[in-house]
C-alpha positions as CSV (number, residue, x, y, z in Angstrom):
1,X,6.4,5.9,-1.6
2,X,8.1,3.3,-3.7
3,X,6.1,0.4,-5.5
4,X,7.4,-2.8,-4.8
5,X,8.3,-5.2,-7.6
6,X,8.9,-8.2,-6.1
7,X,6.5,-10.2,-5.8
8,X,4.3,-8.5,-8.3
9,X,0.8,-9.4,-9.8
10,X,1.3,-11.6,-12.4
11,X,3.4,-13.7,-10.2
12,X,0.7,-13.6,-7.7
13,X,-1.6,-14.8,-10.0
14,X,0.6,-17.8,-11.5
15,X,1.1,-18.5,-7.9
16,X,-2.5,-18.9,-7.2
17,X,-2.9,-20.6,-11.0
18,X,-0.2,-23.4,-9.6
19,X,-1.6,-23.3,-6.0
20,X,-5.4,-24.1,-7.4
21,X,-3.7,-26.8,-10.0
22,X,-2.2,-28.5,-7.8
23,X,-5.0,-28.4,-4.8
24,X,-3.9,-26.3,-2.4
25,X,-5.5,-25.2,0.8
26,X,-8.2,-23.2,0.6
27,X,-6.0,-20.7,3.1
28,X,-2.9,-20.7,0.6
29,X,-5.1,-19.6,-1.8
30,X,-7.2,-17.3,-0.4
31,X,-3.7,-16.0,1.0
32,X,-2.6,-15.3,-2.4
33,X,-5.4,-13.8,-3.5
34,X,-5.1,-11.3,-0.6
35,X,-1.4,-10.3,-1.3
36,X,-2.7,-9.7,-5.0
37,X,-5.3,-7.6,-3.8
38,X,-3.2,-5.6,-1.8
39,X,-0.5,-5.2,-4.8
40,X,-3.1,-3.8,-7.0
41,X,-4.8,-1.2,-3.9
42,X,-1.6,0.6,-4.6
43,X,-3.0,1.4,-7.8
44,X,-6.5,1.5,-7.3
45,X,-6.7,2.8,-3.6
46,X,-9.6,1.4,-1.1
47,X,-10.6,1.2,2.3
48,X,-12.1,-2.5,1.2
49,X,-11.2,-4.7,-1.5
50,X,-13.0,-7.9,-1.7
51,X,-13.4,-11.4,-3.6
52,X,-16.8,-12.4,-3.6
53,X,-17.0,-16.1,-5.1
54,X,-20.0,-17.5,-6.5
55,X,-21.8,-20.4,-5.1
56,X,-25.5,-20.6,-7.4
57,X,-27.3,-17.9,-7.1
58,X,-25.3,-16.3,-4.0
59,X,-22.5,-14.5,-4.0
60,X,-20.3,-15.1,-0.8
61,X,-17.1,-12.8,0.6
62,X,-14.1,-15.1,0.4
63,X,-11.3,-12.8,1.0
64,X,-11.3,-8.9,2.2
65,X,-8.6,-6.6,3.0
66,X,-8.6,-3.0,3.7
67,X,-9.4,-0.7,6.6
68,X,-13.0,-2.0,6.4
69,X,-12.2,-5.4,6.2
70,X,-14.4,-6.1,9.6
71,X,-15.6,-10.0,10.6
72,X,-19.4,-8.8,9.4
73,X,-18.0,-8.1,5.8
74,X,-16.4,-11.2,5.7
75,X,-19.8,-12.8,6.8
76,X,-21.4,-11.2,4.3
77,X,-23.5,-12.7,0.8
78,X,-25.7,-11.4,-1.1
79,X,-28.7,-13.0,-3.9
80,X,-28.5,-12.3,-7.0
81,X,-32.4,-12.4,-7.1
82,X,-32.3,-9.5,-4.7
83,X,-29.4,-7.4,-6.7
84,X,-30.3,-7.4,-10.4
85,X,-27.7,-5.0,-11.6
86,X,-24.9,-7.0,-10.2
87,X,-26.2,-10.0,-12.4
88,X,-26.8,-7.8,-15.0
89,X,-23.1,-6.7,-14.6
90,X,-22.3,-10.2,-14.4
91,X,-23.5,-11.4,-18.1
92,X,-22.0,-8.3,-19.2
93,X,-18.7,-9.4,-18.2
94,X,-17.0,-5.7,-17.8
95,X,-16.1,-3.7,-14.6
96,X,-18.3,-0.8,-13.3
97,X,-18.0,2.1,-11.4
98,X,-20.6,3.1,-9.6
99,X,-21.7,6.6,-10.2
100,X,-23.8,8.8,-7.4
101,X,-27.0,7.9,-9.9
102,X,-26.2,4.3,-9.3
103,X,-26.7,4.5,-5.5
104,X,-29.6,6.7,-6.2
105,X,-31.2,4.7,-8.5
106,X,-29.6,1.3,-8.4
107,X,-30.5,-1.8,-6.4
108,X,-27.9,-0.6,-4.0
109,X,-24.0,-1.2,-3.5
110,X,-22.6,-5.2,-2.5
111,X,-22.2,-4.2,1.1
112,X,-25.5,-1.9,1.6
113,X,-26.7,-2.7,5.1
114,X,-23.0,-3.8,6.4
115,X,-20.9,-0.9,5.9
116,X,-22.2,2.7,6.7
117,X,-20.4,4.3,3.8
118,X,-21.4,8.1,2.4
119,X,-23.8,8.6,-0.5
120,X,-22.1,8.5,-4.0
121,X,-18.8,6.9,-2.6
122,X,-16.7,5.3,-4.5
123,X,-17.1,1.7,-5.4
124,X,-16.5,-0.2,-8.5
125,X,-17.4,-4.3,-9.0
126,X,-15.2,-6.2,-11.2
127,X,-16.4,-9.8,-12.7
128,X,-14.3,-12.8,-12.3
129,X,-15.2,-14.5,-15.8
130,X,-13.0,-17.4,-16.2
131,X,-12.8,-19.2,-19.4
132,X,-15.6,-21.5,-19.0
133,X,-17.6,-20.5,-16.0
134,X,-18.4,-17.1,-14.0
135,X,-15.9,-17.6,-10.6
136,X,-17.5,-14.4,-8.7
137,X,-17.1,-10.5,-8.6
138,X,-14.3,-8.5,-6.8
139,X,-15.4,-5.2,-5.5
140,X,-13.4,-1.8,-4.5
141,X,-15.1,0.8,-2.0
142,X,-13.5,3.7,-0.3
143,X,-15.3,5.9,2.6
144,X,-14.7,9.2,0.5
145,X,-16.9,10.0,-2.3
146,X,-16.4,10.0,-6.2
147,X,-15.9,7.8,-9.2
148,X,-13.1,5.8,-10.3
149,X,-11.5,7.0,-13.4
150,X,-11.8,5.0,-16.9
151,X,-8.3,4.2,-17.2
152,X,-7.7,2.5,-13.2
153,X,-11.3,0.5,-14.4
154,X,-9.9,-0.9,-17.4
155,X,-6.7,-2.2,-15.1
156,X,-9.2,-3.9,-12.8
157,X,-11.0,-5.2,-15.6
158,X,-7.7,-7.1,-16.7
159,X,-6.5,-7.9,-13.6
160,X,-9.9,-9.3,-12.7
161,X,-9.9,-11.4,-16.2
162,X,-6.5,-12.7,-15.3
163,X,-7.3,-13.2,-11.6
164,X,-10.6,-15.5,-12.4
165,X,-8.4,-17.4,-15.0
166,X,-5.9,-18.2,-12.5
167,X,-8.8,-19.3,-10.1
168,X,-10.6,-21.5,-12.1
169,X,-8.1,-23.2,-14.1
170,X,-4.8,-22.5,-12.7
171,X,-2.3,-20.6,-15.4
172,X,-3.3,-21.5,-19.3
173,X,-0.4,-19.7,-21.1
174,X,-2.2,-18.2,-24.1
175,X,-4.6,-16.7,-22.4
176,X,-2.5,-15.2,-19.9
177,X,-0.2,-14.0,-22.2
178,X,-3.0,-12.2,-23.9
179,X,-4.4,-10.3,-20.6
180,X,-0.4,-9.4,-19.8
181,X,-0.4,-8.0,-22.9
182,X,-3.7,-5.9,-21.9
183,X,-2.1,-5.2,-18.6
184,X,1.3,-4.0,-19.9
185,X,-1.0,-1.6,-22.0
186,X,-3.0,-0.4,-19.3
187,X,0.2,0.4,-17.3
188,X,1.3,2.4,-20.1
189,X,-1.3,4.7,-20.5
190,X,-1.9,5.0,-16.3
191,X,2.0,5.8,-16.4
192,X,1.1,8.9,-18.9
193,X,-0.9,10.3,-15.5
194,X,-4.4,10.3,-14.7
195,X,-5.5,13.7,-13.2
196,X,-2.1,15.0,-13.1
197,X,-1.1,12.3,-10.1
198,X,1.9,10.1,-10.4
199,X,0.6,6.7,-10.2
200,X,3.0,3.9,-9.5
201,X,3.1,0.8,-12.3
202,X,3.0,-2.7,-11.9
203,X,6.5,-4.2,-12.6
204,X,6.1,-6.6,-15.3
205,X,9.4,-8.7,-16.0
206,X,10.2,-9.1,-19.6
């Protein structure tokens, strides 16, 4: 398996930063968002990768992709009131993996009740912090069980930074700059291996 370089991420994300500037269709963008999505699953594999946007207090499926991505998922929402350690995660503004404790013990995974997944699978939420205003949460699950690695959560923490940037604002150079910076990092040290796999990179044009 090759990964492709053309388009890649960050000219995903400028697409949707242009596409949301300029008032594109809701469908354009959610279509960019998807192909983004579905870039970075070669990374950080899933059997569901969503964008959850936030609207008050509710958090509502906007775009899913993946094996799972069934029309009840992409009905799906969830209160914060009800899911205290997503808000939590929220104010905290960093991803999380969620550890086999966490669906013991926690107020339960986004898509609890929708998706009949095993016990301690993995799943990881990422929050979309743009610069002004919390956009929503983007959320990885796969039906297998286990606990994303440190080094593929810090590359969705980036790529989430950089995705809610391009959706709430549309591209603002320094920032961006900043978070490819971050991202060229991350690739570095996920190109040194994580658990002895080979893990393709993101192709970031110099």
């Amino acid at each position: 398996m090759t990964f492709p370089t053309s388009p890649n991420i960050l000219d995903l994300t400028r697409d949707v930063a242009a596409a949301a500037q300029m008032g594109a269709s809701i469908g354009r963008v959610d279509q960019l968002l998807g192909e983004a999505i579905d870039i970075l699953g070669q990374l950080i594999p899933f059997d569901l990768a969503t964008v959850m946007e936030l609207h008050g207090e509710e958090l509502r499926v906007r775009v899913a992709r993946g094996a799972l991505a069934t029309e009840p998922v992409g009905r799906h929402h969830l209160e914060l009131a009800k899911y205290p350690g997503i808000r939590q995660l929220l104010q905290a503004d960093r991803a999380r993996p969620f550890s086999e404790r966490d669906h013991r013990d926690g107020d339960g995974d986004p898509f609890d009740g929708v998706l009949d997944l095993p016990h301690g699978h993995f799943c990881m939420v990422v929050p979309l912090q743009g610069p002004n205003e919390t956009v929503g949460i983007m959320t990885f699950d796969r039906a297998v069980c286990g606990t994303y690695s440190e080094p593929v959560v810090a590359l969705a923490d980036v790529f989430g930074k950089l995705l809610a940037t391009a959706m709430a604002f549309g591209e603002q150079s320094e920032r961006l700059n900043r978070l490819r910076e971050q991202l060229q990092e991350q690739n570095r040290v996920l190109r040194e291996g994580v658990s002895g796999r080979t893990l393709y990179l993101i192709h970031i044009s110099e």
